[in-house]
C-alpha positions in Angstrom: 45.3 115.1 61.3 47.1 115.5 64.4 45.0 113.0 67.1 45.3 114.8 69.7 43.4 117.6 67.7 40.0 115.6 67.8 37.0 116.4 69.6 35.6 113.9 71.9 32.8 115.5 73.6 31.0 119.0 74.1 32.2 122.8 75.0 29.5 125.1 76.2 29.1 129.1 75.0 26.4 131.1 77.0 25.0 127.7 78.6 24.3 126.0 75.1 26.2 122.5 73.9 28.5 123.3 70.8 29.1 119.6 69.1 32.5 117.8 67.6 31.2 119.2 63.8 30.9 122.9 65.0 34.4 122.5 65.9 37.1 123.2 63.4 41.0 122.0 64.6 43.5 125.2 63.7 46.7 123.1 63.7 48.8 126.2 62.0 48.0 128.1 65.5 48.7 125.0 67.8 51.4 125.4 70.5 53.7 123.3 72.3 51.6 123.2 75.4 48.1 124.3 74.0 45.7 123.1 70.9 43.3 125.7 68.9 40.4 125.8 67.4 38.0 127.8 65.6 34.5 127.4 66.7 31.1 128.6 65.2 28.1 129.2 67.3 25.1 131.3 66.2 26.8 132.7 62.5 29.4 133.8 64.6 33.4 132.2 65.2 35.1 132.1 68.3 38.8 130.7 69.1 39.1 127.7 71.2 42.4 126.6 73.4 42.6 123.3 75.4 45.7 122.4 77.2 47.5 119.4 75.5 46.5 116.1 76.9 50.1 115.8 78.1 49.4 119.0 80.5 45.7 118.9 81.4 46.5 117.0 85.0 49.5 119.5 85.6 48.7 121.9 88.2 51.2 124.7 86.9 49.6 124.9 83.6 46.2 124.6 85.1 47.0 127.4 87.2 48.1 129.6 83.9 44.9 128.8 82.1 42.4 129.7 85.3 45.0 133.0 85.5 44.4 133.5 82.2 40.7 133.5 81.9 39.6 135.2 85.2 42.2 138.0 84.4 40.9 138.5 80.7 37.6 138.1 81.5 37.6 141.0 83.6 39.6 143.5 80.9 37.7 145.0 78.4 39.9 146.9 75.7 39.8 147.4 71.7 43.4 146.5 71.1 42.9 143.0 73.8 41.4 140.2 72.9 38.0 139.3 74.6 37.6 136.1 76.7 34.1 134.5 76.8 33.6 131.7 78.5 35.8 128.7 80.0 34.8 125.3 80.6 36.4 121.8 81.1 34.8 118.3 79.1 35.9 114.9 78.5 39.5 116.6 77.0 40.2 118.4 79.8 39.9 122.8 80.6 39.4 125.3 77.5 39.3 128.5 77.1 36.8 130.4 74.3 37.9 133.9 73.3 37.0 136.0 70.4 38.2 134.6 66.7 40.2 137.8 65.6 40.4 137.0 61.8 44.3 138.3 61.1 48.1 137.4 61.3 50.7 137.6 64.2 53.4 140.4 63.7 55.7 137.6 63.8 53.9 136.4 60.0 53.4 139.9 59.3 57.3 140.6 59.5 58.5 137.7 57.3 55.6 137.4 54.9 54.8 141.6 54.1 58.4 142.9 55.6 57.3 145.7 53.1 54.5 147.1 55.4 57.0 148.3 58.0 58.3 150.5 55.5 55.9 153.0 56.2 56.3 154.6 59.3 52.8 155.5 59.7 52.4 151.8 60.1 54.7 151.4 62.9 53.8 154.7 64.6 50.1 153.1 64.6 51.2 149.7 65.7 53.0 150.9 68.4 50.9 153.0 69.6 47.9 151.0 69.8 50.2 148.4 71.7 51.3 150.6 74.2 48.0 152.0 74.4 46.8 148.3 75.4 49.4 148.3 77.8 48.8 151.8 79.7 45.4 150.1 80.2 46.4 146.8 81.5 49.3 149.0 83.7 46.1 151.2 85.4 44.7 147.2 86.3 47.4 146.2 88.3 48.2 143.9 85.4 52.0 143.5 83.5 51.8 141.2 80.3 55.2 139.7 81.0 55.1 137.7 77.6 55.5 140.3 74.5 57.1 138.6 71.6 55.5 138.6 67.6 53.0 135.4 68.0 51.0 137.5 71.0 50.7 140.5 68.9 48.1 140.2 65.8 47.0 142.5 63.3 43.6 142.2 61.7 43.0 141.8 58.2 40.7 144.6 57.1 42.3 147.7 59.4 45.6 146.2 60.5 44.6 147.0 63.8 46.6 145.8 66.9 45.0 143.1 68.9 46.9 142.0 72.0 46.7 137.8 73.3 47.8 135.3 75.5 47.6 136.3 79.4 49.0 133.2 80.5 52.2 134.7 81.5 50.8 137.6 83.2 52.0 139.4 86.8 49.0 140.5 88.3 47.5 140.3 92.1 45.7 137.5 92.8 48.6 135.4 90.9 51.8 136.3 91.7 54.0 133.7 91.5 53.3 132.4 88.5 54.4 134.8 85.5 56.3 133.5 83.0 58.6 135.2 80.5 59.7 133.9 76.8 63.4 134.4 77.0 64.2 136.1 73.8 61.8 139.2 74.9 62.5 139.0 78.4 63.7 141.7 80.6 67.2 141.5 82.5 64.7 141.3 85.9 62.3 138.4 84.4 65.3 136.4 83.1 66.8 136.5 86.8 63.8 135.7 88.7 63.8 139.5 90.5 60.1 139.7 91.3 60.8 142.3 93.3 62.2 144.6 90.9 59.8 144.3 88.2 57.0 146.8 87.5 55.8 148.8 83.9 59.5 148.4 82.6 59.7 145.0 82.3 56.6 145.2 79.3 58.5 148.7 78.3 61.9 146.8 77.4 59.9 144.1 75.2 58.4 146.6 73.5 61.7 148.4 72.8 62.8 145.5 71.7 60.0 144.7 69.4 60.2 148.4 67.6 63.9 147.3 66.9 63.4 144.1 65.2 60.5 145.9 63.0 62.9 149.0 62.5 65.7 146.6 61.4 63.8 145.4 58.2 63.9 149.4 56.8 67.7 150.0 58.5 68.0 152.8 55.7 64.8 154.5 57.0 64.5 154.3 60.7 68.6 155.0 61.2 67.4 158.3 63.1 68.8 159.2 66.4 65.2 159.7 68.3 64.7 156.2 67.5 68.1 154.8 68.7 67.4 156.5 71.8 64.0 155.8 72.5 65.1 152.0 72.0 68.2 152.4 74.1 66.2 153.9 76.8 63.2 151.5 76.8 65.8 148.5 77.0 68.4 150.0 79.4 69.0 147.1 82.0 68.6 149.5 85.0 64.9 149.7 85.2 64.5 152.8 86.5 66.1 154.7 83.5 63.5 153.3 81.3 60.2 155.1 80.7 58.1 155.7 83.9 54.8 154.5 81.8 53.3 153.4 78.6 52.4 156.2 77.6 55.5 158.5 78.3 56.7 156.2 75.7 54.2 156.5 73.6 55.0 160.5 73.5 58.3 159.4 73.0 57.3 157.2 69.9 55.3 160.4 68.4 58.5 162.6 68.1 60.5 160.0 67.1 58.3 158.5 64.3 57.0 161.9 62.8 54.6 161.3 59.4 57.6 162.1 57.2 60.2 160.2 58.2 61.0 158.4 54.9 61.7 161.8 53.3 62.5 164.2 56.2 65.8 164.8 56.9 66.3 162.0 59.6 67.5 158.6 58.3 71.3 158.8 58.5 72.4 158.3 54.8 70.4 161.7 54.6 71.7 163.4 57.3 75.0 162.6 56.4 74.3 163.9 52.4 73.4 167.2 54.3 76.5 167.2 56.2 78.4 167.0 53.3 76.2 169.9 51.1 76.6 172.0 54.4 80.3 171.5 54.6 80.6 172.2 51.0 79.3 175.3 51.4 80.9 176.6 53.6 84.3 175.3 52.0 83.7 177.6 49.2 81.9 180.3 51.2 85.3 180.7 53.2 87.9 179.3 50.4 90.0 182.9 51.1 89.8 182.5 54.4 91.2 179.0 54.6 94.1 180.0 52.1 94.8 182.8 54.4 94.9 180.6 57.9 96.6 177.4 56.2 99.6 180.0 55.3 100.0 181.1 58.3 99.9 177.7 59.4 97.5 178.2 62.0 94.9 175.6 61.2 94.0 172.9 63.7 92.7 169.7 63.0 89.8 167.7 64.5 91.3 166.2 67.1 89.2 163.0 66.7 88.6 162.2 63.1 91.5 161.1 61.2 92.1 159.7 57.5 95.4 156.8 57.4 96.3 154.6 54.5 93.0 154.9 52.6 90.8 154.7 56.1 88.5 157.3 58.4 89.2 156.8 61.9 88.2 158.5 65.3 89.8 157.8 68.1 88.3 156.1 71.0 90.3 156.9 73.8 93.3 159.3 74.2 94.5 157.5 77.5 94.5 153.6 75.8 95.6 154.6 72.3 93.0 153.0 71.1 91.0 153.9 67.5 88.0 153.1 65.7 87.6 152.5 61.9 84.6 155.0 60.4 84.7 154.4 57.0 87.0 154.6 53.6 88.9 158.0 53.2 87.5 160.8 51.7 89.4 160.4 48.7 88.1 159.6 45.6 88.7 155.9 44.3 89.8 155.2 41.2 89.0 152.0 39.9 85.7 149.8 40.0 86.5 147.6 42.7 89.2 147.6 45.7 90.3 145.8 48.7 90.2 147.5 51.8 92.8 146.3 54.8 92.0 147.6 57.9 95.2 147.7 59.9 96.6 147.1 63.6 97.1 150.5 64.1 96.8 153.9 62.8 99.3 156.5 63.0 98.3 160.2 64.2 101.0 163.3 65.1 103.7 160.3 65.8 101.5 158.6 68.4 100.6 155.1 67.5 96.4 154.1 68.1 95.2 150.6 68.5 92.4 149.6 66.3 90.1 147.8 68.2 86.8 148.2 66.3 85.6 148.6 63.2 82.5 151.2 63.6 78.9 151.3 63.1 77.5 151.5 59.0 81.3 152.1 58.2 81.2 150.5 54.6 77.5 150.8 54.2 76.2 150.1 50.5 79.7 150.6 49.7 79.5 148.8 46.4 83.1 149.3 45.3 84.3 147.2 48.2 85.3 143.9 46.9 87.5 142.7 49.3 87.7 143.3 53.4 90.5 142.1 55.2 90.8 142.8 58.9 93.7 142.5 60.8 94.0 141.0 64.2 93.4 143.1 67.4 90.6 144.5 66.2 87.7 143.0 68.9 84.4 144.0 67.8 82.5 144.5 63.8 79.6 146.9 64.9 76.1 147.3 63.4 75.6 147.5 59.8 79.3 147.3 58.8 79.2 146.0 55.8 75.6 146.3 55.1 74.6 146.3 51.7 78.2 146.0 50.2 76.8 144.0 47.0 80.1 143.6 45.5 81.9 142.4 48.1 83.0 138.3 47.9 85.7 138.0 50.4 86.1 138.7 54.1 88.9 137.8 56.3 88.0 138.2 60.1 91.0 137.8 62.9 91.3 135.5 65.8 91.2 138.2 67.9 87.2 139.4 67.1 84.9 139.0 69.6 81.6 140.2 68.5 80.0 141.2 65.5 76.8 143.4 64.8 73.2 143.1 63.8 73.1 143.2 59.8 77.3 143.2 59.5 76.6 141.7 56.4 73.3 142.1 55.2 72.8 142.4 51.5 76.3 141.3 50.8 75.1 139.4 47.6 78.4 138.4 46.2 80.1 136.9 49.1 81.0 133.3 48.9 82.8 132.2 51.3 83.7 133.5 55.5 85.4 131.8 58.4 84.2 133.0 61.6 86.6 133.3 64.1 86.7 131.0 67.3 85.1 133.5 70.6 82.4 134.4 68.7 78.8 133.3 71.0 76.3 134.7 69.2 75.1 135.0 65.3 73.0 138.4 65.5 70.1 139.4 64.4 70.1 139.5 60.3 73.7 139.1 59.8 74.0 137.3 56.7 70.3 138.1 55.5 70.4 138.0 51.7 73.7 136.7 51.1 72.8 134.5 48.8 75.9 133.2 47.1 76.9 132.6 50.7 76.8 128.3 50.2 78.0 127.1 53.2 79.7 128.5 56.3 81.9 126.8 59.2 80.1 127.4 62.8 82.8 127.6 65.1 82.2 125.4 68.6 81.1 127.7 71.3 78.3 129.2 69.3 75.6 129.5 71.9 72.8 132.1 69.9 71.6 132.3 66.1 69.4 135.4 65.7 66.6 136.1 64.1 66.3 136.2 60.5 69.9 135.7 60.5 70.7 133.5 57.4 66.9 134.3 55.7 67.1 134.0 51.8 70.8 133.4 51.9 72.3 130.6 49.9 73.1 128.3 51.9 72.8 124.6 50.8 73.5 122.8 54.5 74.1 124.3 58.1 76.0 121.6 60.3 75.5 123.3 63.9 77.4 122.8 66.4 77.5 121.0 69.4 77.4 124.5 71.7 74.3 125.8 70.1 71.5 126.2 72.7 69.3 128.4 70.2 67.7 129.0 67.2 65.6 133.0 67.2 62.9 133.6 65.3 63.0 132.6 61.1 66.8 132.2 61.8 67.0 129.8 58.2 63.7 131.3 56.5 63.3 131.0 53.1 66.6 129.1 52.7 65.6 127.8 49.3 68.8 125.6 48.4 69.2 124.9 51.9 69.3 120.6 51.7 70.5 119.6 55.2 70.5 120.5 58.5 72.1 119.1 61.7 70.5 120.0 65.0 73.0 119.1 68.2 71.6 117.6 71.3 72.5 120.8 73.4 69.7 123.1 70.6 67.2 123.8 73.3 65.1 126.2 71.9 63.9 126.4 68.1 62.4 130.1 67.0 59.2 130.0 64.7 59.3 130.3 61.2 62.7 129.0 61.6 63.1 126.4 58.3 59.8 127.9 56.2 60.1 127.9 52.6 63.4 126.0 52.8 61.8 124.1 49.6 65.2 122.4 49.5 65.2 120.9 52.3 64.9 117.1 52.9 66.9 115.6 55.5 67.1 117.2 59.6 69.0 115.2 61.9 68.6 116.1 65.4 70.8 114.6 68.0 68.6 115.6 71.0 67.5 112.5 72.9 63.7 114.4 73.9 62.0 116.4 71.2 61.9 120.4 71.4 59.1 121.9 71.7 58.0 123.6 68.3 55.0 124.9 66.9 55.4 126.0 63.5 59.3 125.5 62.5 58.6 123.2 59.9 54.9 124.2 58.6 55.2 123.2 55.4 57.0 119.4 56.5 53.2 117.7 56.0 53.2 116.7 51.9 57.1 116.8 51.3 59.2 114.1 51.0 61.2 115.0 54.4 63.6 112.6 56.8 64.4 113.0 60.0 67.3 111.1 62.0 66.9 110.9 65.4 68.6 109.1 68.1 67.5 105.4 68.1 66.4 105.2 71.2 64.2 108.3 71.0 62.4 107.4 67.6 58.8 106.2 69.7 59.2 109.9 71.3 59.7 112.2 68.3 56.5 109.9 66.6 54.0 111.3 69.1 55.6 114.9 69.7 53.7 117.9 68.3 55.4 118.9 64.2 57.9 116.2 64.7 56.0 113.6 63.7 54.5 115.3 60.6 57.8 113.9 58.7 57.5 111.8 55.8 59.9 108.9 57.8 61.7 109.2 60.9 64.9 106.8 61.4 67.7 106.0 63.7 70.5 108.7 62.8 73.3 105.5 62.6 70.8 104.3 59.5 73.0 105.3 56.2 71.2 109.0 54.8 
């Protein structure tokens, strides 16, 4: 058991002494900064926090605790969790809050991704959360620290219970909010106290309904929800919504009750563009004939078909073109290689093809081969998504971005060579590519998101030395996954980040101080795991929090 975790003396509830043995450590729901415990007093349990004995004499996270407790203390909501008491013995301050006997969204998401599939379920999460917000809002309050481990849902009615004040804006603290970084507003990022108000909690929570809406791409692919997101995140804060629950009315329309079979996700709407469209190609056959004779039909001006491609063009003045898709001609074979060109040729004028657009091969499983050739900058959101069959990509020089879930589901493909400007890995890129083995990280690779390699193949990630880091289960459930290298510049390590990499038995870590991580590596304690660290920072990674829970830590210039 973790030392630090051990009770020396008393806490008090309601004026009475709670002893050591009444006191159970929760290690699993231990911070970087804060240890938790579950306490019993009366037949009833409570949750315990105590700073770390590292941070008990620092004034800042003194500060943050006191904030903490006086500002819960005085809230009183069903979807917030209710502060009881706070004290300070032989350990230092704690806090005792009500034991809410559940999981965070951040478990729920990677352990039941199924649940989300419901839109009832996310229409109720939502809107309890925002609900919870409106409330703290009307108490001159802003949460300022929204991410998946605040957010829990309890176990019998999955209902929404809101933690973790310590970040908070409110009056009689304000200069010492916080923010998380990954869920972080433009303002908070940028230190603009000034500027931030109701929106800054608004743009986590559009960001939050993203990442759930991005397990179930095929089902919330609706444009009320793209816009509701896109407006709740919009970096000029006064174009996002006004309140929580102006949002919340927003959330309604865009998450009606039958959503999964109503008409909105977009591989339907497109199936009903194409029935309508039928129709009305054999409703007005005669009167096509009649208009193509005397030559007087027009084309759309924007949407195109060129050597086997659809393509709209993105601007008449640059001559420049977007790829939508494959050509609406049929395919005759099994399997085909698709090369998306330099340019596209349209009434003699030459387009540039700079993108390749949104879902534009989605579950195309007769894709085998995409080749794509340079000048095109940017691979956009769900390009390749769900192309099973497809085993080999070639991306150019030229790329400079690529899109959440480019290449999600892409079971088949083996091997890829990401080009040299790219910064960031998004969110779910190459989730379920598992005969993906192994993949070269180009240097200047500053982001991996979340989820983004989760139950791929890969056997070892070598990262580079640009990487500053690592979202949210960015290698979960890596199962073959053997080896990782961490670079000294990997500042930031996302939860959930290497669970269920069974596989895995050797980390080495070139960062000199340990990073602060709670539950990367949960299941580390039992396996047979080494870590290599820097020589002369092996006494340092023995006493931090998870790092030391390795089977044997050694010098990384000691042979593996």
């Amino acid at each position: 058991m973790d030392k630090n975790l051990i009770v020396s003396g008393f806490i008090q509830i309601n004026n009475d002494l709670i002893s050591a043995e009444d006191i159970e450590p929760l290690s699993e729901r231990s911070g970087s900064t804060c240890l938790c415990y579950l306490v019993r007093y009366q037949g009833k349990r409570y949750f315990m926090k105590r700073l770390r004995r590292e941070y008990v004499d620092n004034p800042r996270y003194l500060e943050l605790f006191r904030k903490e407790f006086e500002t819960g203390q005085r809230l009183t909501h069903e979807h917030l969790v209710k502060y009881v008491s706070m004290g300070e013995d032989v350990d230092g301050c704690y806090i005792v809050m009500e034991y809410i006997d559940g999981e965070t969204l951040g478990d729920r998401m990677i352990k039941n991704p199924s649940y989300f599939s419901n839109p009832k379920h996310v229409r109720r999460l939502f809107s309890q959360l925002l609900e919870c917000l409106g409330y703290l809002h009307h108490h001159q309050v802003l949460h300022l620290d929204l991410k998946p481990d605040n957010i829990m849902l309890t176990r019998i009615s999955d209902d929404v219970k809101l933690i973790d004040l310590g970040f908070c804006y409110c009056d009689s603290y304000d200069s010492s909010m916080g923010r998380n970084g990954v869920y972080s507003a433009p303002e908070q990022n940028e230190d603009r106290i000034q500027d931030i108000n109701v929106g800054t909690d608004l743009y986590a929570v559009g960001l939050l309904l993203h990442d759930v809406c991005l397990l179930h791409p095929k089902i919330y692919d609706t444009d009320a929800i793209s816009n509701l997101i896109a407006r709740s995140t919009h970096t000029d804060i006064s174009r996002r919504f006004s309140s929580a629950e102006e949002m919340a009315a927003a959330l309604k329309q865009a998450l009606p009750d039958d959503l999964k079979n109503g008409k909105m996700n977009r591989t339907t709407r497109h199936f009903i563009r194409f029935v309508v469209s039928l129709a009305l190609f054999l409703g007005g056959a005669l009167v096509w004939h009649l208009i193509a004779v005397a030559n007087d039909w027009e084309e759309d001006p924007t949407v195109h078909e060129s050597n086997g491609l659809s393509y709209s063009i993105a601007s008449p003045d640059t001559f420049t073109c977007i790829v939508t898709g494959r050509g609406s001609s049929k395919a005759d074979k099994s399997a085909i290689s698709v090369s998306v060109r330099p340019f596209m040729v349209f009434e003699d004028v030459r387009y540039r093809v700079v993108m390749v657009g949104d879902s534009a091969f989605f579950a195309d499983s007769i894709v085998e081969v995409l080749s794509i050739s340079e000048g095109v900058e940017r691979l956009s959101f769900h390009a390749c998504d769900g192309c099973e069959n497809l085993r080999n990509v070639s991306l150019p020089l030229s790329l400079k971005s690529i899109g959440e879930s480019a290449f999600r589901g892409c079971h088949s493909l083996q091997h890829i060579i990401l080009p040299p400007y790219i910064d960031r890995l998004p969110l779910s890129m190459f989730r379920e590519c598992s005969s993906l083995k192994s993949i070269h990280f180009p240097e200047g690779l500053e982001n991996i998101g979340r989820g983004c390699f989760a139950y791929s193949g890969l056997t070892e990630a070598h990262l580079p030395g640009s990487l500053r880091s690592l979202e949210l289960g960015a290698f979960y459930s890596c199962q073959s996954l053997r080896s990782v290298t961490l670079p000294a510049s990997l500042e930031r390590i996302g939860d959930f980040c290497f669970h269920h990499c069974d596989s895995l038995t050797e980390v080495r870590n070139y960062s000199d101080t340990p990073q602060p991580i709670t539950n990367v590596f949960r299941d580390t304690i039992g396996l047979k795991r080494t870590l290599y660290v820097p020589s002369q920072s092996i006494d340092l990674y023995r006493k931090a929090p998870y790092w030391r829970d390795f089977s044997s830590i050694l010098p990384l210039d000691n042979p593996s």
